[in-house]
C-alpha positions as CSV (number, residue, x, y, z in Angstrom):
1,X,136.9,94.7,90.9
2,X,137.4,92.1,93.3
3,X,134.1,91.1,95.3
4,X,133.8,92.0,99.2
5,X,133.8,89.2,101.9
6,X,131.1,91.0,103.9
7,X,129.3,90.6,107.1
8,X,125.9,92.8,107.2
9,X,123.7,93.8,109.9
10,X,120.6,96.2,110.4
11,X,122.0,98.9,113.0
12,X,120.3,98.4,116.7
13,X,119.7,102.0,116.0
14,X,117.3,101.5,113.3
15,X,115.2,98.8,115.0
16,X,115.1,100.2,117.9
17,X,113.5,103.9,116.3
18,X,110.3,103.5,117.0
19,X,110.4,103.0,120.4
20,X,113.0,105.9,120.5
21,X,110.9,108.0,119.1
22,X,107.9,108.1,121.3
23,X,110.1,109.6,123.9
24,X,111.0,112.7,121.9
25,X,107.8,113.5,120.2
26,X,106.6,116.1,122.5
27,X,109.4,118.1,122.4
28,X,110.5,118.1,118.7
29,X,108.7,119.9,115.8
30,X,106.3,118.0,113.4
31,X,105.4,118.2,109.9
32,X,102.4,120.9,109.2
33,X,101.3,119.3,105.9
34,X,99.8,115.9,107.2
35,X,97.1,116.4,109.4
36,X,94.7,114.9,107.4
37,X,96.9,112.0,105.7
38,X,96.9,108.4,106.4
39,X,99.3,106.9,108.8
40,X,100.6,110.7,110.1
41,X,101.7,109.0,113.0
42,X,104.0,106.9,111.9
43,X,105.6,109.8,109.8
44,X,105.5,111.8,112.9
45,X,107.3,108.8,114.7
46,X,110.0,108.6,111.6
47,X,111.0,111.9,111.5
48,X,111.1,112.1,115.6
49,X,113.5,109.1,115.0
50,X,115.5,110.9,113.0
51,X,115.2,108.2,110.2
52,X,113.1,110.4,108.1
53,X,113.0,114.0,106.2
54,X,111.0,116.4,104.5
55,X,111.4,119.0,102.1
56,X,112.2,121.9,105.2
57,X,111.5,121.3,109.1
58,X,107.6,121.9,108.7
59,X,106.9,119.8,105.3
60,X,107.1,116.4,104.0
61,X,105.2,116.9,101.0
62,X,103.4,113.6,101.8
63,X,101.7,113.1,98.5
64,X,105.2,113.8,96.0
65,X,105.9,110.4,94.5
66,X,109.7,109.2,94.8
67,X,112.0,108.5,92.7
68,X,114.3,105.7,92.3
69,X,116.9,107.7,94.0
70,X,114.3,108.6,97.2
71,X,113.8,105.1,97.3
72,X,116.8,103.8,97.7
73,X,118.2,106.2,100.4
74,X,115.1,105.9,102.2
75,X,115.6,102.5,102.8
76,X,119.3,102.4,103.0
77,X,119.2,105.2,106.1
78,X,115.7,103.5,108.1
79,X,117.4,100.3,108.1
80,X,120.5,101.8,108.9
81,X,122.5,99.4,106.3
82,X,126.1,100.3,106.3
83,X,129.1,99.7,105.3
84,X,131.2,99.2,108.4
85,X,131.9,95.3,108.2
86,X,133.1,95.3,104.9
87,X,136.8,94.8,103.6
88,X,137.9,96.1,99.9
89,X,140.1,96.3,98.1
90,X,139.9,99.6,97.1
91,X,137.4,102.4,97.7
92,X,134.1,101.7,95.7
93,X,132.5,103.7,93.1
94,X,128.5,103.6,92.2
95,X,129.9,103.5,88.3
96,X,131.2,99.7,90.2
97,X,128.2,98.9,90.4
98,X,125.8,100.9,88.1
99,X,125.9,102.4,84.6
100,X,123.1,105.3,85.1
101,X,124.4,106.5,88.4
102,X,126.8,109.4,88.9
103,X,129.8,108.8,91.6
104,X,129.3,112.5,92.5
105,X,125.7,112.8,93.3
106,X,124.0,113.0,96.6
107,X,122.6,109.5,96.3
108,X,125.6,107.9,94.8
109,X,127.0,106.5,98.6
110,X,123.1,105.3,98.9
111,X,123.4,102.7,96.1
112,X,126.9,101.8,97.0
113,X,125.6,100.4,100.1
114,X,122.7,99.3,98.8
115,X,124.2,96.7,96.1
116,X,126.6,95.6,98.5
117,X,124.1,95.1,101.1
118,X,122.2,92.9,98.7
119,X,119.4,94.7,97.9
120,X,117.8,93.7,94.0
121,X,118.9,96.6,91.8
122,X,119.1,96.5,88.4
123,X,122.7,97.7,86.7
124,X,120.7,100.1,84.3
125,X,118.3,101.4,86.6
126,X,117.4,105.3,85.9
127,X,117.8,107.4,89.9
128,X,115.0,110.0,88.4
129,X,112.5,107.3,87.4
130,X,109.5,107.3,89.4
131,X,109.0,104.4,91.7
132,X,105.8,102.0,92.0
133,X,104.5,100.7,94.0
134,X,105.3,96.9,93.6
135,X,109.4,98.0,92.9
136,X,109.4,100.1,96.4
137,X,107.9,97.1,98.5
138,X,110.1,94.7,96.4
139,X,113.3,97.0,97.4
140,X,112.1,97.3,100.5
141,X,111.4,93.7,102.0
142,X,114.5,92.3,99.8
143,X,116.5,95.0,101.7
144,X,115.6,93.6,104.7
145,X,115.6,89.6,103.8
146,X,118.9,90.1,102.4
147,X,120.6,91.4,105.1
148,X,119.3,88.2,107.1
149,X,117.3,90.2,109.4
150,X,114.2,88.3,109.4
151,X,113.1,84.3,109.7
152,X,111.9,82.1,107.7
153,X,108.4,82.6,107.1
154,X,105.3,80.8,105.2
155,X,102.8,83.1,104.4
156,X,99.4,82.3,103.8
157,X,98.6,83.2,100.5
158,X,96.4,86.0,100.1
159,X,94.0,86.9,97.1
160,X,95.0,89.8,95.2
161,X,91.8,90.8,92.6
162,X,94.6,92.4,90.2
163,X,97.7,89.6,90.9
164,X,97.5,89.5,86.9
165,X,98.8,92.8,87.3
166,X,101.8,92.8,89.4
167,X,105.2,91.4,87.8
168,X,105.4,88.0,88.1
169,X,109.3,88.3,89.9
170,X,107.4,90.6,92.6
171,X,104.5,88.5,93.5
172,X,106.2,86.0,95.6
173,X,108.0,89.0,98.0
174,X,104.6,91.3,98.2
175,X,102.7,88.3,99.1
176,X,105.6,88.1,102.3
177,X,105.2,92.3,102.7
178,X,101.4,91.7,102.9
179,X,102.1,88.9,105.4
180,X,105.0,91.0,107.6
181,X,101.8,93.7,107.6
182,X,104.4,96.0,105.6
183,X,101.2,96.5,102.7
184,X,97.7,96.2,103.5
185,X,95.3,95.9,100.3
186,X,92.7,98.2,99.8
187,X,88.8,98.5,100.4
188,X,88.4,96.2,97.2
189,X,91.0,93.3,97.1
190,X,93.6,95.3,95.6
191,X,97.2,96.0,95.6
192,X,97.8,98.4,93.0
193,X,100.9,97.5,91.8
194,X,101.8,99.9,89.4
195,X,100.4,103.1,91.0
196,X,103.5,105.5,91.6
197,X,104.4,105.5,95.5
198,X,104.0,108.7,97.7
199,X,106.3,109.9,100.2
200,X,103.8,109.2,102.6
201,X,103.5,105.6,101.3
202,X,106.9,104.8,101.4
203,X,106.9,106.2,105.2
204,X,104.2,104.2,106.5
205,X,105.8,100.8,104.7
206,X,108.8,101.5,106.4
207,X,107.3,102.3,109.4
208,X,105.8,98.9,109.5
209,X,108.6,97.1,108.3
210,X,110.5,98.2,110.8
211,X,107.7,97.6,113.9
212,X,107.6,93.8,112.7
213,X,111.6,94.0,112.5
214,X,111.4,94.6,116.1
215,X,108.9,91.9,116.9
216,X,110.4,88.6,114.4
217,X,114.1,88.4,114.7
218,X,116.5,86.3,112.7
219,X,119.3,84.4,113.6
220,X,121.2,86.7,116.1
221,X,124.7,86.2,117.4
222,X,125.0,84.8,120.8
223,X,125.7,87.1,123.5
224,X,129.8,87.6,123.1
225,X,132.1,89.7,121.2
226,X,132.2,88.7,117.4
227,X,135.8,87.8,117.1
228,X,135.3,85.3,119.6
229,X,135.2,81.1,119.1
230,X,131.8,79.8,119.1
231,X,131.0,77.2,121.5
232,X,128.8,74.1,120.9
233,X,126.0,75.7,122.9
234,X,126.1,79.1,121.2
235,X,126.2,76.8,117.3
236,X,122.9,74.8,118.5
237,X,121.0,78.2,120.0
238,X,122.0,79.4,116.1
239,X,120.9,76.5,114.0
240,X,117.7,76.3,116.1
241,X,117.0,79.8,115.3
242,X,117.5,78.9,111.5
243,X,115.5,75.8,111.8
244,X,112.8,77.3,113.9
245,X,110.5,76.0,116.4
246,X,108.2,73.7,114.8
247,X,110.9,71.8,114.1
248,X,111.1,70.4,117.7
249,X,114.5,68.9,117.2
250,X,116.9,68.2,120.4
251,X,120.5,68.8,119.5
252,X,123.1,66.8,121.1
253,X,126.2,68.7,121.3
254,X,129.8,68.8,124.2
255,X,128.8,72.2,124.7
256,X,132.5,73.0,125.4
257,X,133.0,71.4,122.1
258,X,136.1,73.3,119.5
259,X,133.4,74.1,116.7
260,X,135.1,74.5,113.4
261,X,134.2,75.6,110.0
262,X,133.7,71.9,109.3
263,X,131.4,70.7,111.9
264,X,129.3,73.9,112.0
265,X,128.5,73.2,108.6
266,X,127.5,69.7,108.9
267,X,125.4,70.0,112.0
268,X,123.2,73.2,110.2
269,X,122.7,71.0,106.9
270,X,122.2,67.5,108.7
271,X,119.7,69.5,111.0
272,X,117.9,71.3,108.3
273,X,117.7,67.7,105.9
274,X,116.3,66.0,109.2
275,X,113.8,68.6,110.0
276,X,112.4,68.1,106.4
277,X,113.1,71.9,105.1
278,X,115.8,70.8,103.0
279,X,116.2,67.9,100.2
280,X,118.4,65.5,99.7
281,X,119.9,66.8,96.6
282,X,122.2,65.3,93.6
283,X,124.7,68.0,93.3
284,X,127.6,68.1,90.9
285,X,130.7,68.3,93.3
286,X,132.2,71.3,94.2
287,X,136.0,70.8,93.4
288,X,137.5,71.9,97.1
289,X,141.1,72.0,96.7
290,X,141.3,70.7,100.3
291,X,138.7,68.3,100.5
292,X,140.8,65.6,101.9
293,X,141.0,67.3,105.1
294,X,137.3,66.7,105.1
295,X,135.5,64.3,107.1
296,X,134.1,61.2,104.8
297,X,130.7,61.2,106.5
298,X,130.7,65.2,106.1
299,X,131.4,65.6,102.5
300,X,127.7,65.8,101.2
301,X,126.4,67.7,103.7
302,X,129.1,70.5,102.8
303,X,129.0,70.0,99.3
304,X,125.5,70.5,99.8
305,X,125.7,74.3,101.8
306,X,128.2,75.2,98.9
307,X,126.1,74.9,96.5
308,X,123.2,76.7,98.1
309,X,125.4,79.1,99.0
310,X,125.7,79.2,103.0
311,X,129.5,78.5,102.7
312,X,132.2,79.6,100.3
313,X,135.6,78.7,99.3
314,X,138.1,81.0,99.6
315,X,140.0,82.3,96.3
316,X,142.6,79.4,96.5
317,X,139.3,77.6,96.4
318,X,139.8,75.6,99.9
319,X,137.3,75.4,102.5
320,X,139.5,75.3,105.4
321,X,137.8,73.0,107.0
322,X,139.2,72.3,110.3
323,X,139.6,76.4,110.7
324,X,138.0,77.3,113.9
325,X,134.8,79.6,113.9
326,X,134.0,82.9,115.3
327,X,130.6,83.8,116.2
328,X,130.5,86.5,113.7
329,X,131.5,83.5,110.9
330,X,128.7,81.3,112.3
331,X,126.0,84.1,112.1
332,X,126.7,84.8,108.8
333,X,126.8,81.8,107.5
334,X,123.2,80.9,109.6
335,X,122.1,83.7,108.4
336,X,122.6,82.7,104.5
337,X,120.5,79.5,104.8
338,X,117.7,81.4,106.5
339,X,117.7,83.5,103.6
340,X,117.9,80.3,101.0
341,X,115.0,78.9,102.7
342,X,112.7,82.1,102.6
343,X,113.4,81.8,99.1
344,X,112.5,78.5,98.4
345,X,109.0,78.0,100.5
346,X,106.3,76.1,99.0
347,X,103.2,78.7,98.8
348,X,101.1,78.2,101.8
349,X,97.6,77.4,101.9
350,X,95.0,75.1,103.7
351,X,96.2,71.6,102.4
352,X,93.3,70.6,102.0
353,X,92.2,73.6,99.7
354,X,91.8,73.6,95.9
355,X,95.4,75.1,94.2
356,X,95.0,78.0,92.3
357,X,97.0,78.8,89.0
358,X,99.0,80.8,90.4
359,X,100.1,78.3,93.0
360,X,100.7,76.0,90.9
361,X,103.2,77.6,88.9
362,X,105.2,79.0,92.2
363,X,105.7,75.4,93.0
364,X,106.7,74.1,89.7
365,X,109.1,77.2,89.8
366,X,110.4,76.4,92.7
367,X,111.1,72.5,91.6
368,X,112.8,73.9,88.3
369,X,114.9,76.4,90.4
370,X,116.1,80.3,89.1
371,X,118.4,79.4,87.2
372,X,116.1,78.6,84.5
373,X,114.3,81.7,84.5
374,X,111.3,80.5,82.7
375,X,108.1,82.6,82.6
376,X,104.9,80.4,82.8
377,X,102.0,81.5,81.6
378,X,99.1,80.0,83.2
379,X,95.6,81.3,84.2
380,X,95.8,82.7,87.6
381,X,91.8,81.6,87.8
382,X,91.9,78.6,86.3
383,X,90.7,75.1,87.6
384,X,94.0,73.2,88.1
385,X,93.9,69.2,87.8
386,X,95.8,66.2,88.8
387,X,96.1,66.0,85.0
388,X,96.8,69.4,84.3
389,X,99.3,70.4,87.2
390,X,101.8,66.7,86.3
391,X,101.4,67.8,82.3
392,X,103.0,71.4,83.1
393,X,105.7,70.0,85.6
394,X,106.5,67.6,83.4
395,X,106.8,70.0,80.3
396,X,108.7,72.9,82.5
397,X,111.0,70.5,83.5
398,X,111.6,69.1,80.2
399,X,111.6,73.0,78.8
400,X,114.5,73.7,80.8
């Protein structure tokens, strides 16, 4: 099956739900069986919204764990994910995309949208298995950071008394969740990452994800219809977004400039190198069927957003450089480098505090890259050294 060419977007709908909600509370009915449970109001607020359902009008069976299924439509339907702006070839099938799920059953549509959206599912994954804690948070904040909905963040790394519990490919995305204020820990340091998730739960992190959705936005198209040329002023209000604020960088640009595929490209990457929140890097060239339609000076810096995937070549494998951009193109491809540098932070921490274990090995991670996929074993706890750290960066480098 040929791959989409997609353009994704959280519906206003969905970010908008809580403040919707309030409005409508006093006249709609509420669930009878969470009085006394944590975070009723933001059930209450949910299911006002419309965004959320129980088991009949006047239960939500609050403490029912969900399933893998639950999960998944839960988030797919409060983040109002869709498949609207997508093009295929022919009419998708979960079996596409899944070997466990059935194209017939009530969730199938769910994980259609779901894997095309981006969100982290395995192929194999069972729809009746009981979710935890960790996956649900995981699902749920790579649902959102994949559909480009949120900025690039640095969180300050928080202490988690049983991180030697929770699975080292979640740790870096709930330490973001408990950052967004999606998770809290509880009364003793502790996440409980392998505790089954309740309905209730899974409402309240969506609830929250959703109220810092509407309070940190991500790149957002400028103010004019989608289909539309970019001007120079709307491509540096984009890649400032990208780059952020601390960044304090003044971009020069004839703001009745033609922007094109080309020079968009250029000007994010330059930017981004400039602003020190992106290398220099020694890439093996892309082989761009039209790359001598390609400005000399901005070869690297496309070669550069290929390989990190902001851009892509089309199936005759040319970059159409000189191709003019619409806003919707230049949102999408902002968009992907936000996401490439929320996924590549260093862990944050005073500087001048002592590195843990554990941040040590997120760094030398991050230095080594995915692709690798190496698990490091390293005491969480344990004193790291000048010596120590350059040995294991040395040896994971040379590892892999």
């Amino acid at each position: 099956m040929k791959k989409p060419f997609k353009m994704i977007a959280l519906s206003t709908a969905a970010l908008i739900a809580l403040s919707v909600a309030s409005q409508s509370m006093a006249s709609a009915a509420s669930f009878k069986d969470i009085a006394n449970v944590p975070g009723k109001d933001k059930i209450i607020a949910l299911q006002h919204s419309g965004l959320l359902s129980g088991i009949s009008p006047y239960q939500y069976a609050p403490y029912r764990t969900i399933t893998q299924a639950e999960g998944v439509t839960l988030i797919v339907n409060a983040l109002g994910l869709n498949l609207d702006l997508v093009r295929f070839a022919k009419p998708p099938k979960a079996s596409d995309y899944f070997t466990n799920v059935s194209n017939n059953a009530w969730y199938s549509n769910a994980f259609i949208v779901a894997q095309v959206n981006g969100m982290d599912l395995p192929k194999n994954l069972l729809p009746g298995k009981k979710l935890t804690r960790e996956a649900f948070t995981y699902q749920l904040i790579h649902a959102i950071e994949a559909s480009g909905q949120l900025p690039a963040v640095k969180p300050v790394v928080v202490k988690i008394k049983d991180q030697d519990r929770i699975a080292t490919s979640y740790s870096g995305t709930i330490q973001r969740a408990l950052s967004y204020g999606v998770v809290h820990l509880d009364n003793h340091g502790k996440f409980n990452p392998k505790r089954e998730v309740s309905r209730a739960e899974a409402a309240v992190e969506i609830s929250n994800a959703l109220a810092y959705l509407k309070a940190h936005h991500a790149p957002t198209a400028p103010s004019a219809p989608h289909n539309e040329a970019i001007t120079g002023e709307q491509a540096v209000k984009l890649i400032k977004q990208v780059v952020g604020p601390k960044a304090n960088l003044q971009i020069k640009i004839d703001p009745n400039a033609v922007v094109t595929r080309e020079s968009f490209t250029y000007l994010l990457v330059n930017t981004l190198q400039t602003s020190g929140q992106l290398p220099r890097l020694n890439l093996v060239p892309a082989d761009i069927k039209d790359g001598d339609n390609i400005e000399v000076d901005h070869q690297g810096a496309i070669q550069t957003a290929l390989a990190l995937g902001f851009v892509k070549l089309d199936q005759a494998g040319n970059f159409n450089p000189k191709a003019g951009l619409t806003v919707a193109d230049a949102t999408a491809i902002a968009n992907q480098a936000t996401q490439y540098l929320k996924a590549h932070q260093a862990p944050s921490a005073p500087h001048n505090e002592a590195i843990t274990g554990e941040q040590a090995v997120q760094l030398i991670k991050q230095v080594v890259g995915p692709k690798a996929n190496l698990q490091i074993k390293i005491d969480p706890n344990a004193v790291v050294t000048r010596e120590s750290f350059t040995y294991l960066l040395v040896n994971t480098l040379q590892t892999s």
